[in-house]
C-alpha positions in Angstrom: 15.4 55.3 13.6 14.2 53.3 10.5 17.7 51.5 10.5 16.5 50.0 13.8 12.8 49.4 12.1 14.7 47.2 9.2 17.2 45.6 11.6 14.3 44.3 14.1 12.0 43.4 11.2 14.9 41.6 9.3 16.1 39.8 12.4 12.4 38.8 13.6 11.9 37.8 9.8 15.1 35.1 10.5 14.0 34.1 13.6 10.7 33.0 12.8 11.9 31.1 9.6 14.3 29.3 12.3 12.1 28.3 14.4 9.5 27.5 11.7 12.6 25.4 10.1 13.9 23.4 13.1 10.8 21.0 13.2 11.5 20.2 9.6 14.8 19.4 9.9 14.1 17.1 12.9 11.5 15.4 10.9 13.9 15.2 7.8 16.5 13.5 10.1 13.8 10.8 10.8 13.1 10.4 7.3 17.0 9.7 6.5 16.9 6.8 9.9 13.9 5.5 8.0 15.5 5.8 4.4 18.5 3.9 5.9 16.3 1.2 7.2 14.3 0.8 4.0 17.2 0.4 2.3 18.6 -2.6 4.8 15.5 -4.3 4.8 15.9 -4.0 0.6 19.2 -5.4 0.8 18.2 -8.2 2.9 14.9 -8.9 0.6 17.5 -9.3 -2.7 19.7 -11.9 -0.4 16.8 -13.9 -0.2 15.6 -14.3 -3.6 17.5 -16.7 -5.0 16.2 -19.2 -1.9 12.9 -18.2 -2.4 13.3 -18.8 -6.2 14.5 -21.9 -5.4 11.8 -23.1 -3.1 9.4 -21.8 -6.3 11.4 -24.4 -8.1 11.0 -27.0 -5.8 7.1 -27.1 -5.3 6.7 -26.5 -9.0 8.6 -30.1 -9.1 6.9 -31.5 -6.3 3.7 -30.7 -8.1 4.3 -32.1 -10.7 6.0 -35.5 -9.3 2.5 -35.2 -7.5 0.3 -34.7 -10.6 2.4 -38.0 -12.3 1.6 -40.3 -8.4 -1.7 -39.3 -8.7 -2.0 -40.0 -12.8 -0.2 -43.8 -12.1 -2.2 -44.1 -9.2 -5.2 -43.9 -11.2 -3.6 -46.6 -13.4 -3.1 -48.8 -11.2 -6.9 -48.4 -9.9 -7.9 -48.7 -13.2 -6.1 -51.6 -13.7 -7.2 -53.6 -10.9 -11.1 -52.9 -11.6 -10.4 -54.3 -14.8 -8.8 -56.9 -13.5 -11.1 -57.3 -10.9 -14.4 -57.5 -13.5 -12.2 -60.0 -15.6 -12.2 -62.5 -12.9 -16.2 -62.5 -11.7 -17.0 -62.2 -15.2 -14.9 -65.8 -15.3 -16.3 -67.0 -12.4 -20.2 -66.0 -13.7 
């Protein structure tokens, strides 16, 4: 008779832990789909990095073509006020 306590007790003991496990597992299996995924959109993020490093490049230069327009811009500006004041002052 306490054969048949142990067995049910054992047994109930499993069963519960099964059922307790199986939403776990199912949840683990979604973490693996969203591990895989990750791991995709990684892949795809180090393709683009040399383009994106290269763009970087490219409006660091653009800048900078941009700071030297401005900077002859202001020369030329410059310039022509002088040259401007030169001739009323000649005029006068």
């Amino acid at each position: 008779m306490i054969w048949w306590l142990v067995i049910v007790l054992v047994v109930g003991s499993l069963l519960i832990l099964a059922i307790a496990a199986v939403p776990l597992l199912r949840r683990l299996g979604e973490l693996g789909i969203a591990a895989r995924r990750l791991a995709l959109r990684t892949g795809d993020a180090q393709r683009l990095v040399p383009a994106v490093t290269a763009l970087q490049h490219r409006a660091e230069q653009m800048q900078q073509d941009l700071a030297a327009i401005e900077e002859r811009t202001t020369q030329m500006r410059g310039g022509r006020q002088s040259t401007a004041r030169l001739i009323k002052l000649s005029d006068g």
